[in-house]
Each structure stands twice: as structure tokens, then as C-alpha cells.
C-alpha positions as a Markdown table, in Angstrom:
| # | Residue | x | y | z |
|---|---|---|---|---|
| 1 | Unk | -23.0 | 7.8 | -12.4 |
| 2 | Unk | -24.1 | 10.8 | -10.3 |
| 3 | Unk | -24.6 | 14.4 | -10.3 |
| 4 | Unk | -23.1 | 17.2 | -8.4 |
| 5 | Unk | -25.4 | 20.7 | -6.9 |
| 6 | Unk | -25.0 | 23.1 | -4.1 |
| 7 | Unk | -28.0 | 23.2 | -2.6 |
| 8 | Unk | -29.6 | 19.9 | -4.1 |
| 9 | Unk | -26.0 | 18.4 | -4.9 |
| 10 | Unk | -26.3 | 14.8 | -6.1 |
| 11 | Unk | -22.5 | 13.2 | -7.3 |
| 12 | Unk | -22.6 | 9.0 | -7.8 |
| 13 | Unk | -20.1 | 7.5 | -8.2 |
| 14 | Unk | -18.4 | 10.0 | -6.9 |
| 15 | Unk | -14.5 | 10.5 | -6.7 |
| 16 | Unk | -14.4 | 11.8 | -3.2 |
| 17 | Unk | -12.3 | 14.6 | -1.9 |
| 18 | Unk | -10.0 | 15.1 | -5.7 |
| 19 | Unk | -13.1 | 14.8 | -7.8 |
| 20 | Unk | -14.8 | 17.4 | -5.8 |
| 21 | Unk | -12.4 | 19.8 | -6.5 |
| 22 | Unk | -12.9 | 18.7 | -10.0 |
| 23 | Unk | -16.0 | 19.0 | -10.3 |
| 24 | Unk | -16.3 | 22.3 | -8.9 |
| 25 | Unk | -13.9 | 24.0 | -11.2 |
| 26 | Unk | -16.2 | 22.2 | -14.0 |
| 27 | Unk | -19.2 | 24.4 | -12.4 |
| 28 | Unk | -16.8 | 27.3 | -13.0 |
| 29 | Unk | -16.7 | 26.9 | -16.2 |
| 30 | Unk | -18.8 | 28.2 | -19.2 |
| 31 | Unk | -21.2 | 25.5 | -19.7 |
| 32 | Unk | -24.3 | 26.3 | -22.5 |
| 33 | Unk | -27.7 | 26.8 | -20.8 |
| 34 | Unk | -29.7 | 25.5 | -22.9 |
| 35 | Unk | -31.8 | 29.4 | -24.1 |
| 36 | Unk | -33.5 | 30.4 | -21.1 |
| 37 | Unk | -32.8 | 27.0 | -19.3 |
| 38 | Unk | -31.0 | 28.5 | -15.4 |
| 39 | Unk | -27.1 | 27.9 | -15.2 |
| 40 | Unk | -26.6 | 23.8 | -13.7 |
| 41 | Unk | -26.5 | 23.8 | -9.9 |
| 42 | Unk | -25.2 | 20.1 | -10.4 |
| 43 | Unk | -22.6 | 18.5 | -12.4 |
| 44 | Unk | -22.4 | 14.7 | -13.6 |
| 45 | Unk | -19.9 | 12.2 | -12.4 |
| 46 | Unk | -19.7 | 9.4 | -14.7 |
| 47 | Unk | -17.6 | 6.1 | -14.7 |
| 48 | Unk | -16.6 | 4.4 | -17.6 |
| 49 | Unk | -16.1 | 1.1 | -17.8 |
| 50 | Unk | -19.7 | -0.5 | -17.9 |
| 51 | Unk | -21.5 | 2.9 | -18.3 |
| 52 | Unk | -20.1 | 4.5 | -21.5 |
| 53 | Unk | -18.0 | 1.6 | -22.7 |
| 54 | Unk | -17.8 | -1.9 | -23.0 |
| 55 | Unk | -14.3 | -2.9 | -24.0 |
| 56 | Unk | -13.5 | -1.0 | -26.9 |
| 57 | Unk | -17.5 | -0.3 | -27.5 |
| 58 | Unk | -19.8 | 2.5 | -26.9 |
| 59 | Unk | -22.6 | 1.8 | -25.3 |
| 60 | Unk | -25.9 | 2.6 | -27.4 |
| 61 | Unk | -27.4 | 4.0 | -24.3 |
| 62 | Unk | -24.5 | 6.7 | -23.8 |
| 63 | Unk | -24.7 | 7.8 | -26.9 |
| 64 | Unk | -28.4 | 8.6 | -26.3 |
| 65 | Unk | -27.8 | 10.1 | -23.0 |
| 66 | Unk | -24.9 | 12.5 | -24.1 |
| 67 | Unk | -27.4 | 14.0 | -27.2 |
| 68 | Unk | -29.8 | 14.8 | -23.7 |
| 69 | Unk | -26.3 | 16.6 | -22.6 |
| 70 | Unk | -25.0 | 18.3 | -25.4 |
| 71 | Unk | -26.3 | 21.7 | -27.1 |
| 72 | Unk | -26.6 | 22.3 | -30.6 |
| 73 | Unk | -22.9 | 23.6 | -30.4 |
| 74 | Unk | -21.4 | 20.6 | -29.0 |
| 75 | Unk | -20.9 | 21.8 | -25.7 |
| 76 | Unk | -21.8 | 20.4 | -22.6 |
| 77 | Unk | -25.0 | 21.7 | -20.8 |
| 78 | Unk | -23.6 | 20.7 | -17.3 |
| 79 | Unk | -20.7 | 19.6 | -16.0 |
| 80 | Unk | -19.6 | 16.4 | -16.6 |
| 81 | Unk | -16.4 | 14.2 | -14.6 |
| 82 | Unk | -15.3 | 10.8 | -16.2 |
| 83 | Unk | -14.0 | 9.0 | -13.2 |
| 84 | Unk | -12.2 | 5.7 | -13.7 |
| 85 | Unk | -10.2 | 2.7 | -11.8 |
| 86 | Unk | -8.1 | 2.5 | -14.6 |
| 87 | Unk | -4.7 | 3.7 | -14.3 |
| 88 | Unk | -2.7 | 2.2 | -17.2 |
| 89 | Unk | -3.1 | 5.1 | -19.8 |
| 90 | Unk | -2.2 | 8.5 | -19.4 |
| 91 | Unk | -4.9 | 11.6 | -18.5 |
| 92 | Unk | -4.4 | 13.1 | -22.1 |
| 93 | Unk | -4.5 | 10.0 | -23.7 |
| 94 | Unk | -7.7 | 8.6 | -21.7 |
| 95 | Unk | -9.3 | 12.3 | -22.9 |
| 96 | Unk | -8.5 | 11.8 | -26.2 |
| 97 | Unk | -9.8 | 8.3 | -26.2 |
| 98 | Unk | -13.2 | 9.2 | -24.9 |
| 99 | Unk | -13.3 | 12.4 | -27.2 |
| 100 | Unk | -13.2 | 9.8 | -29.9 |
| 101 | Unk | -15.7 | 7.2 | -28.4 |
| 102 | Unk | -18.0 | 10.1 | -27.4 |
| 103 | Unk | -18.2 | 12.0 | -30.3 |
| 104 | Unk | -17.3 | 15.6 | -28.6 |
| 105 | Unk | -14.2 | 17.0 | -26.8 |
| 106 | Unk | -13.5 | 15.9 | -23.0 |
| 107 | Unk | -10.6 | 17.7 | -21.7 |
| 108 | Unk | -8.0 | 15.9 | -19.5 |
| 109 | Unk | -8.9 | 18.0 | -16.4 |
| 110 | Unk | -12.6 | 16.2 | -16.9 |
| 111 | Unk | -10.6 | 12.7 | -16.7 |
| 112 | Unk | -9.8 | 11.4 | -12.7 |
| 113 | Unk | -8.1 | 7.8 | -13.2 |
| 114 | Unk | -7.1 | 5.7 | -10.0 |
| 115 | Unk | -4.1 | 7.1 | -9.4 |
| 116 | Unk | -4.8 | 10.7 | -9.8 |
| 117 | Unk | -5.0 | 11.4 | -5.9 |
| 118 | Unk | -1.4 | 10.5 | -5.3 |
| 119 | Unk | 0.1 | 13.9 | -5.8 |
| 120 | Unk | -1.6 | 14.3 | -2.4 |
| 121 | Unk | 1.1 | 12.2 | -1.2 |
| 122 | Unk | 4.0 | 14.8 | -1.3 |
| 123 | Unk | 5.8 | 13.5 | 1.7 |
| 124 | Unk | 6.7 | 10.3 | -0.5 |
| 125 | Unk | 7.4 | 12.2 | -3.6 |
| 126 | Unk | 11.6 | 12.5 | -3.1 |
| 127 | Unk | 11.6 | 8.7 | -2.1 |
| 128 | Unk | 13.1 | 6.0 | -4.1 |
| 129 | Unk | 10.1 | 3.8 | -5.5 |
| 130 | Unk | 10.0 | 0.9 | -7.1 |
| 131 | Unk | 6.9 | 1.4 | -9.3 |
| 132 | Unk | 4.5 | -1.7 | -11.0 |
| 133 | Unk | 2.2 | -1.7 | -14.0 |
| 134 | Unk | 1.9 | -1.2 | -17.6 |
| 135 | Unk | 1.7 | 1.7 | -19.9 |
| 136 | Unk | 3.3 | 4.7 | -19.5 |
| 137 | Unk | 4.3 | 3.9 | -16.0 |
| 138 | Unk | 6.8 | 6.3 | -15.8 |
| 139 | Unk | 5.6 | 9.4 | -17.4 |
| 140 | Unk | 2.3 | 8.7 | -15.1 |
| 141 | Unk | 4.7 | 8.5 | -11.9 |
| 142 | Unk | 6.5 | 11.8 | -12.6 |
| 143 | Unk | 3.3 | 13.6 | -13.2 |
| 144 | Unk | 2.0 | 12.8 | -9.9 |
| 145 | Unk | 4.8 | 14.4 | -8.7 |
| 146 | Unk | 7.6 | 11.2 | -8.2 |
| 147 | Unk | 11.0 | 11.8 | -8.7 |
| 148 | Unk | 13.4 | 8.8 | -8.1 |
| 149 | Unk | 11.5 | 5.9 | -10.1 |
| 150 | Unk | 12.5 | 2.2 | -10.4 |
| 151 | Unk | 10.9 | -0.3 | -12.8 |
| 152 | Unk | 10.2 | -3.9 | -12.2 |
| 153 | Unk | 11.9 | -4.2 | -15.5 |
| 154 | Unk | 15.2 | -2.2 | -14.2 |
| 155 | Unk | 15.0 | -4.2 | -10.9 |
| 156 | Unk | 15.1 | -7.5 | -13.0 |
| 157 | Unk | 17.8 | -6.3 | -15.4 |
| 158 | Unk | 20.0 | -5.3 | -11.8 |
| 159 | Unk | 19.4 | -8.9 | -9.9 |
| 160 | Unk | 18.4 | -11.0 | -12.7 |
| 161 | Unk | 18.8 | -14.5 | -10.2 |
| 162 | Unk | 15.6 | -13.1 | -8.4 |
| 163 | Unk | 13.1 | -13.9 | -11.2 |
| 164 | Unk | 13.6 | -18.0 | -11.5 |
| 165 | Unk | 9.7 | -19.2 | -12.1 |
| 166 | Unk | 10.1 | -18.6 | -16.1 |
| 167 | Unk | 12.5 | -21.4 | -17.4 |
| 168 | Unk | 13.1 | -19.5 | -20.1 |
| 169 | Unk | 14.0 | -16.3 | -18.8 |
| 170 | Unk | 16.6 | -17.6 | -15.5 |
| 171 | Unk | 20.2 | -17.0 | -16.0 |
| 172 | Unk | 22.5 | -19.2 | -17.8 |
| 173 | Unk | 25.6 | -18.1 | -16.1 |
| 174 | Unk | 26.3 | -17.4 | -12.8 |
| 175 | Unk | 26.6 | -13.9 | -12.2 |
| 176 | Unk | 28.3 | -11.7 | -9.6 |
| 177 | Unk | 25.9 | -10.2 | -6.9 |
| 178 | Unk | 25.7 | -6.4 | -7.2 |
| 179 | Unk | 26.7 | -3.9 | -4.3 |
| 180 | Unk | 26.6 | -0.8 | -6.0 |
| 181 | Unk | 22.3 | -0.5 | -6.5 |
| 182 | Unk | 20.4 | 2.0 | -4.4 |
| 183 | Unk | 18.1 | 1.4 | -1.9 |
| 184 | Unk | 14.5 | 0.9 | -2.7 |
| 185 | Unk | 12.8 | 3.1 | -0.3 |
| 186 | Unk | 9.4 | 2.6 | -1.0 |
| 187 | Unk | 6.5 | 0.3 | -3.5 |
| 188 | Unk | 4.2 | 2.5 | -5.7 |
| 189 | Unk | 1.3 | 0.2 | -7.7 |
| 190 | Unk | -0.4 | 2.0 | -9.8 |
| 191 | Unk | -1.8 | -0.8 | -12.0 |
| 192 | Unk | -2.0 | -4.5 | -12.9 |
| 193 | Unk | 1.2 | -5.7 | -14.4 |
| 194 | Unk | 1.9 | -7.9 | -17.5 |
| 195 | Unk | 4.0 | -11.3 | -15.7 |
| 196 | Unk | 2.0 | -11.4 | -12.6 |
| 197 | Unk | 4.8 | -14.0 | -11.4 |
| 198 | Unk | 8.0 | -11.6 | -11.6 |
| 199 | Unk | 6.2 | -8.4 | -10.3 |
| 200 | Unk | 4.8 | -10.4 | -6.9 |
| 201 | Unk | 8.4 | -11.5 | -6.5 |
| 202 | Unk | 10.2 | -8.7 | -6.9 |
| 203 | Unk | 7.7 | -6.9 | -5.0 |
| 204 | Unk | 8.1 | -9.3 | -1.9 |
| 205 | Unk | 11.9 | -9.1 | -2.1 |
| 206 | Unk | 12.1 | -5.4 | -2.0 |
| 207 | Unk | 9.6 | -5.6 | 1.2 |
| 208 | Unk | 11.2 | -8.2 | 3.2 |
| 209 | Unk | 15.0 | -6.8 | 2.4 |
| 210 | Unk | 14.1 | -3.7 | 3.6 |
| 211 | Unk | 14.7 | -2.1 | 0.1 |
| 212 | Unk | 18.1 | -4.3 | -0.3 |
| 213 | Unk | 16.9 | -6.8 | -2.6 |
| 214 | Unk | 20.2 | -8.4 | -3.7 |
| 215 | Unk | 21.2 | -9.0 | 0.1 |
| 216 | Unk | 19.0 | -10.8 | 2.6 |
| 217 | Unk | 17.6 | -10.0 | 6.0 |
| 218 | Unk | 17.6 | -13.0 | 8.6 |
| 219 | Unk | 14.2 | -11.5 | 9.8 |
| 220 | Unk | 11.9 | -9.7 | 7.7 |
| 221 | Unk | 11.3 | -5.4 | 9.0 |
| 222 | Unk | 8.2 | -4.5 | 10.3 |
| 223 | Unk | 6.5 | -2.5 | 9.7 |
| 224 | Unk | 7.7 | -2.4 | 6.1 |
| 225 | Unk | 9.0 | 0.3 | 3.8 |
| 226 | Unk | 5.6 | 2.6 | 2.6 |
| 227 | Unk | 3.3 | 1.1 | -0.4 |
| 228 | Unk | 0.4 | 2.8 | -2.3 |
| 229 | Unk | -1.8 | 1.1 | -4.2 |
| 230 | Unk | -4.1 | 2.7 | -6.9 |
| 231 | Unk | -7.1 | 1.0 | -8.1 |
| 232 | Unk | -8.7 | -2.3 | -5.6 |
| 233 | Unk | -11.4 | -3.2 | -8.0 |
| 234 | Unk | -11.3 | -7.4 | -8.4 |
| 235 | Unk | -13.1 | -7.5 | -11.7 |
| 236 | Unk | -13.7 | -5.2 | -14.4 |
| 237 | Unk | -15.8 | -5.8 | -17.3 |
| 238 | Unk | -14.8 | -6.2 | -20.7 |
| 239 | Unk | -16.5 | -7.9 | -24.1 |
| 240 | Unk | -16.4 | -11.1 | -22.6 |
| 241 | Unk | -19.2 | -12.4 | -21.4 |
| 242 | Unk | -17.7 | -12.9 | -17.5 |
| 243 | Unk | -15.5 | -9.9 | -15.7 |
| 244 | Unk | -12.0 | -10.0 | -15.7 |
| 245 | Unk | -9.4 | -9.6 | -13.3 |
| 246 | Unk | -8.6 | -6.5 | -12.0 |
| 247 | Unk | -5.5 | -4.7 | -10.1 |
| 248 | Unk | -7.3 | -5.9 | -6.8 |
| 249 | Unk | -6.7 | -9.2 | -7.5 |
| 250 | Unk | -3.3 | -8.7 | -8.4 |
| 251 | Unk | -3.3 | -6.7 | -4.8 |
| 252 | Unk | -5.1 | -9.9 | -3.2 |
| 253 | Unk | -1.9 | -11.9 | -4.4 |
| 254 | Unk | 0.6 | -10.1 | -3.0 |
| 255 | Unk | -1.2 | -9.7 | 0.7 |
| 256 | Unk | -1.3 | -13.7 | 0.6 |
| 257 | Unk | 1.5 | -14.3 | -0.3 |
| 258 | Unk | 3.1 | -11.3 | 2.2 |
| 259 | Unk | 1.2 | -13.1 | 5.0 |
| 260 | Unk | 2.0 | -16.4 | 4.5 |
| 261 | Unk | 5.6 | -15.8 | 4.2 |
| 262 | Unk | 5.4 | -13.2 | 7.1 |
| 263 | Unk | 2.5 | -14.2 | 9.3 |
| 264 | Unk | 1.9 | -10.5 | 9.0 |
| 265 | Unk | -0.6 | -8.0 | 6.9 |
| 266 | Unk | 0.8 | -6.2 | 4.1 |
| 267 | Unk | -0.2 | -2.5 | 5.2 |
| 268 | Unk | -1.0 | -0.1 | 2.8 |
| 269 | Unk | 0.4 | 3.3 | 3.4 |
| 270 | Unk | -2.2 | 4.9 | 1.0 |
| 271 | Unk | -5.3 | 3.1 | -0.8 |
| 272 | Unk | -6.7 | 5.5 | -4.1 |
| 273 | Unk | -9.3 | 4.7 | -6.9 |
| 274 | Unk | -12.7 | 3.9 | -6.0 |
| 275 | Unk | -14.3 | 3.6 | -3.4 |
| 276 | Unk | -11.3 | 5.0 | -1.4 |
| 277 | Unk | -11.6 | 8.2 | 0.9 |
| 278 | Unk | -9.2 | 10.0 | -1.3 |
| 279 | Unk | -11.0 | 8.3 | -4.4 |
| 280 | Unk | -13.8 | 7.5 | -5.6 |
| 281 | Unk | -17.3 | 1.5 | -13.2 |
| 282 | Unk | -20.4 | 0.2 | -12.3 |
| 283 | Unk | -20.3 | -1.9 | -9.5 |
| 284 | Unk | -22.0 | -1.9 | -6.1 |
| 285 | Unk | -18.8 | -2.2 | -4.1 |
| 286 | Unk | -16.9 | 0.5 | -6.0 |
| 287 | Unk | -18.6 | 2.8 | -7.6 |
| 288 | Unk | -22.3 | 2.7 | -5.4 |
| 289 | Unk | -20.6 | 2.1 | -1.9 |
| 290 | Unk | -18.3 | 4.9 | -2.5 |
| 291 | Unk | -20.9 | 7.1 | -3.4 |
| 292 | Unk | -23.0 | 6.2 | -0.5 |
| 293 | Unk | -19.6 | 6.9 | 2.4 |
| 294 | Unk | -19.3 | 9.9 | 0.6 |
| 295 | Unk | -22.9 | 11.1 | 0.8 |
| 296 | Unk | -22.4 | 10.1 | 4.5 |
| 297 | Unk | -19.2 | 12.4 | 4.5 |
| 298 | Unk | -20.7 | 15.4 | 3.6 |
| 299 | Unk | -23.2 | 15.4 | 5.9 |
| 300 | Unk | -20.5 | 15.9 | 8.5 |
| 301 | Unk | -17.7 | 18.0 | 6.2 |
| 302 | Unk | -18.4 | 20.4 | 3.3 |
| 303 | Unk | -16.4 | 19.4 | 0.3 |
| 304 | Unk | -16.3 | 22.6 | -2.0 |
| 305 | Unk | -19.9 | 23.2 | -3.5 |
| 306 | Unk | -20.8 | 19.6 | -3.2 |
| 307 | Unk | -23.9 | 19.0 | -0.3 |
| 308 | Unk | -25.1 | 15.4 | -1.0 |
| 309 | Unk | -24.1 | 12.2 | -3.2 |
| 310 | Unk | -26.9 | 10.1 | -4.5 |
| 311 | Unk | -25.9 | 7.0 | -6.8 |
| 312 | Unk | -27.5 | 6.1 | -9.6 |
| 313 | Unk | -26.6 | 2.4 | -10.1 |
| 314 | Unk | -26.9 | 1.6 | -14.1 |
| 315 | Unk | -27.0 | -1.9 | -14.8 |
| 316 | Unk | -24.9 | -2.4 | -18.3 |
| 317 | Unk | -21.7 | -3.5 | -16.5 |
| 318 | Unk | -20.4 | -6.0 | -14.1 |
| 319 | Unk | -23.7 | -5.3 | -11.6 |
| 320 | Unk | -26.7 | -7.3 | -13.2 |
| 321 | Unk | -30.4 | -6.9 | -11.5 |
| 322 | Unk | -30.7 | -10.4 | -10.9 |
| 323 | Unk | -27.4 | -11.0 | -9.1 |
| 324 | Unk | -27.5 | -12.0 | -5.2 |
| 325 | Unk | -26.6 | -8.9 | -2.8 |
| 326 | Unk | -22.7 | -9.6 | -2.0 |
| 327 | Unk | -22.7 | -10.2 | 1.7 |
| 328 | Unk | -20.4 | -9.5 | 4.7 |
| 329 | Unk | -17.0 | -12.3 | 4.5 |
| 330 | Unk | -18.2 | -15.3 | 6.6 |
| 331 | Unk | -15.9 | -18.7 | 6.4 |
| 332 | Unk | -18.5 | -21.1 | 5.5 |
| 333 | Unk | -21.4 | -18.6 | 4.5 |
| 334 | Unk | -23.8 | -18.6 | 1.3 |
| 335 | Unk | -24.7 | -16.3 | -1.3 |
| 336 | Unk | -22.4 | -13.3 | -3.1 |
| 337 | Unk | -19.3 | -12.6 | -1.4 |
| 338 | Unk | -18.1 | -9.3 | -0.5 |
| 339 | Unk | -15.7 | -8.1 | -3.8 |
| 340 | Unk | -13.9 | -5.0 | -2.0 |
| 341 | Unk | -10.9 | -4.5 | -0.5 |
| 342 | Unk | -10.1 | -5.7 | 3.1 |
| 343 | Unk | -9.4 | -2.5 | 3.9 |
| 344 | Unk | -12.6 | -1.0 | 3.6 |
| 345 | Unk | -14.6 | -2.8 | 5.5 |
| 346 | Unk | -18.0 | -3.9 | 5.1 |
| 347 | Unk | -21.0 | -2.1 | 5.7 |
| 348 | Unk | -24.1 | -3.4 | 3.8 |
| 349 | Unk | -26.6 | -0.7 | 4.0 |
| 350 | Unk | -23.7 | 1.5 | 1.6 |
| 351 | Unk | -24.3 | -1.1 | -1.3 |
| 352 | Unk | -28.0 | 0.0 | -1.6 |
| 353 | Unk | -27.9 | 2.8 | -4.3 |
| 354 | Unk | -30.6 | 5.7 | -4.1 |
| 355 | Unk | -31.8 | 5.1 | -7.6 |
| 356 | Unk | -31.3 | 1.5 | -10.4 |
| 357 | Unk | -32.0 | 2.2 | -13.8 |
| 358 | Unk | -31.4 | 0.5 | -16.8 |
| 359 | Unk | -28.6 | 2.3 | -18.5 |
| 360 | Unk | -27.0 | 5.8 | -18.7 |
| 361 | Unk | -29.4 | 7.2 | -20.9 |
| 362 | Unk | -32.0 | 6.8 | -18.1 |
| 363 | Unk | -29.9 | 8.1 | -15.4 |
| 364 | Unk | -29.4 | 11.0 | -17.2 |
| 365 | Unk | -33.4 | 11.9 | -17.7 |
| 366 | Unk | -33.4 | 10.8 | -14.0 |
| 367 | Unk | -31.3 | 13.6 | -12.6 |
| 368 | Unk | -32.4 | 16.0 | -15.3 |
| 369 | Unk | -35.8 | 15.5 | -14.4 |
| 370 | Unk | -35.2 | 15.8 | -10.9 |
| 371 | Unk | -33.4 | 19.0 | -11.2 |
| 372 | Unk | -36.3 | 20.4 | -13.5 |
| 373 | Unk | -34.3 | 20.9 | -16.6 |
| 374 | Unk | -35.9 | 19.9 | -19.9 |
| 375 | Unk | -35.5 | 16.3 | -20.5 |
């Protein structure tokens, strides 16, 4: 979680350059006071998985720490961003879910989810893409601004002979190749899929055809047609006692299986969700490290009102105060490995957040207390 100010700014985990746009225009807005209490300097950026929820559960502790935040009214005393990996659910409907989990009304311009930073990336927007995940894939691919869409689904129906690992779903009659399908001209992920095995086909096939997946290339192109990717966490948490796998593990798949096939990396022409540049649950290699590069960022670049990013790491999700410090990716070494992306390096001293509590309600009484509002 984190907090947002001017001149004492303090944003973790923050959302980077989108959720500080955000979370600016939250400061805008008319927020109670609290009686004489001063207007909020800062604002709150929340994640959700692991802080407010677990699964389909509130967490005690952010019910708590949202009566600290609320007036007698129901209205928020500062403003508060709900930033999340996930990306298979729409921004109205995530708003609406956590207006019923929470109690009070969150609006969708408080929700940021994985994928919200890709209507940066207008130069791709009139491209053909061949789109993976679940939900309302497409309505979520148009509002970020895409116009020529194709499903994994669609791409299946078109070349059914590409999909062969399912017994039960190959043809049963030989059918005649198709000439007439337009060219793929580009990959969008925007979430884990439902059959892992026909998506990391299909996927491949587009990339090594060169967008032609019903005809074959006797060498694979490189560099490849453009991907983007939301959303590289590995594991989430859920009810179950361990985490599950995430999109970035779905991610990790198709880079091994690019590079075996290719000798080559997969190259991603945009990454988003946390801890991206362009984006930003509670996890030390998300949520914490993004927080941290950010702090670092601002120190060199103003971001709207934003100053400084401290995280506050809470300790009711996948992160557990007793868990080994992940480590930098050795062949051979000990202890936690490293969870993020390849992509984003390692740097250790960026896991180490500026405050560990205990849950949200905490973190909240934290940040109010340092900003000396009433507790």
C-alpha cells in the first residue's frame, strides 16, 4: 500500500507513471476533511489481492483500516487508488466488486488493473492483434483503444489442425487449408488463459509464421511481430493455503518454449502491471520493488504532484515475515529465488520496503500518523 503528497508525497505500491496521473486527479477531488482536520497532501495507493482481499474474502484488517478512512458520510477522507495485476475483469466491474466488498462506493477511475497503461500504446492500436485471456477480453481490448481484434478462440475455429494436444478436440476430417484469413500483425496478452496448451500454440504459430499461421516459414522472422504483455506476477494468492499461478508463469512458458524452438528471446515490445515503468498485491518483487524504482524515479523526474514513494509492505498475502529474502538468479545457488520477470532485472536493495507492518489496518495509522492527521 502507499500514500501519495506533494511536498511529503509517500505512494507504495505505486502504479508508476498512469497511477500518478490517477492519483492526482483523486487530490482534485472533493475529499471530506475530517472538521477542522487540513485538506490531504497525500493520497493512498492500495493493492488488492493480499491487502483487502483474500480470494473472495475481505480481510478483517481492511475493514478496520477503511472506518480510519471514511467520514461519517461515507466519503473518503483522502484519496485512495486500488491498483491491481489483475486484468481478467473489466474497470466497472472490478469497482463495483470492491464497492461491494468494501462497504462504500469506489468509482472505476479509482480502479488501475494490469492492462490499464496500454492505451499508451497508440502506435499499435490500428494493428491486427491476436489477443489472449479470459473475461471480457474483448470489450477490455477495445477500451484501451484496439481496433482489429482476434481471439484465440477465432484463430482455432479458422485453422483448427493447429490445436492437436487435446485428443478430444483434433479434427476428425481432413480439412482444406484456408487462404483467405488476414494477417496477424501483432500478440496482445492481457491475462492468463483458460487451456494453457492451445493458447502457447497458437501464440507460437502466429510468431514464427510471421502472422501467417496456416502457412509455414522455412526460417522463423526476427525480430518477431510486436507483443505486449500485461501483468508478470508468477504467483498470486488466493484461499489456498500456497499461491497460485499467475499470468507470469503463463509468460515464463511461452519464452521457453519461444527459445527452445528459436534459440532466441521472446522480446517484449511493451511490459505493464506491476512493477513495470509504465505500471506499477503484496509481494516484495511487485508491489515493494516497484515502489522502491519509482521512489528512485522521482528523485530524478517530477511525476504530477507526486515527490517520493515509500512502501509499506503488509504481510497478509503471498509475502510472510519469516520467508528467506529472494535472491539474485544463480544456477546452483541457495535460498529464495528471484520471482520477477527477466526483464526487470534484479536489484536487491529495491526489495527492502521503508516500512513492514502487520496488515492494512496498521499501514493506514502508519501514514496517517506520519502525516499528523487524527488516527
Amino acid at each position: 500500500m502507499a500514500a501519495l503528497g506533494e511536498a511529503a508525497a509517500r505512494w507504495a505500491p505505486a502504479l508508476w507513471r498512469r497511477a500518478v496521473r490517477a492519483a492526482s486527479w483523486l487530490g482534485g477531488r472533493r475529499f471530506a476533511s475530517g472538521g477542522t482536520q487540513s485538506p490531504p497532501t497525500f493520497g493512498l495507493l492500495l493493492d488488492i489481492d493480499g491487502v483487502l482481499v483474500r480470494g473472495h474474502q475481505v480481510i478483517p484488517a481492511a475493514q478496520e483500516a477503511f472506518r480510519q478512512l471514511l467520514d461519517p458520510q461515507g466519503q473518503l477522507r483522502v484519496p485512495v487508488v486500488f491498483v491491481t495485476n489483475a486484468g481478467n475483469i473489466s474497470q466497472c466491474s472490478k469497482a463495483e466488486e470492491l464497492s461491494d466488498q468494501l462497504g462504500f462506493q469506489v468509482e472505476p477511475d479509482q480502479v488501475i488493473l494490469s492492462h490499464s497503461p496500454m492505451k499508451l500504446f497508440s502506435q499499435h492500436h490500428n494493428r491486427r492483434m491476436l489477443v489472449s485471456g479470459q473475461g471480457p477480453l474483448v470489450e477490455n481490448a477495445r477500451a484501451l483503444g484496439f481496433k482489429h481484434l482476434v481471439t484465440v478462440d477465432e484463430l482455432r475455429a479458422a485453422f483448427p489442425v493447429l490445436d492437436m494436444v487435446d485428443l478430444q478436440r483434433r479434427p476428425k476430417t481432413t480439412l482444406l487449408p484456408r487462404n483467405d484469413f488476414p494477417v496477424i500483425e501483432g500478440v496482445l496478452l492481457l491475462g492468463e488463459p483458460v487451456r494453457w496448451e492451445t493458447s502457447l500454440q497458437l501464440i507460437t504459430d502466429v510468431l514464427l509464421s510471421d502472422g501467417n499461421p496456416g502457412t509455414g516459414l522455412a526460417t522463423a522472422p526476427y525480430p518477431h511481430l510486436p507483443v505486449l504483455a500485461s501483468n508478470t506476477d508468477l504467483l498470486w494468492m488466493a484461499e489456498a493455503k500456497m499461491p497460485r499461478f499467475g499470468h507470469g508463469t503463463f509468460l515464463l512458458c511461452l519464452e521457453a518454449i519461444y527459445r527452445k524452438l528459436t534459440g532466441r528471446e521472446l522480446c517484449y515490445t511493451g511490459l505493464t502491471g506491476k512493477p513495470s515503468l509504465l505500471t506499477y498485491r503484496d509481494n516484495p518483487t511487485s508491489d515493494v520493488y516497484g515502489a522502491n524504482l519509482f521512489h528512485q524515479h522521482l528523485q530524478t523526474q517530477q511525476e504530477g504532484a507526486a515527490r517520493s514513494c515509500a512502501s509499506i509492505l503488509v504481510c497478509t498475502g503471498v509475502y510472510g515475515p519469516q520467508a528467506p529474502s529472494p535472491t539474485a538468479p544463480a544456477p546452483g545457488s541457495e535460498g529464495s529465488p528471484f520471482h520477477g520477470h527477466r526483464d526487470f532485472g534484479f536489484r536487491p536493495e529495491l526489495l527492502q520496503a521503508a516500512h513492514v507492518v502487520s496488515d492494512l489496518q496498521e499501514a493506514v495509522r502508519l501514514v496517517l500518523r506520519k502525516e499528523g492527521w487524527t488516527v
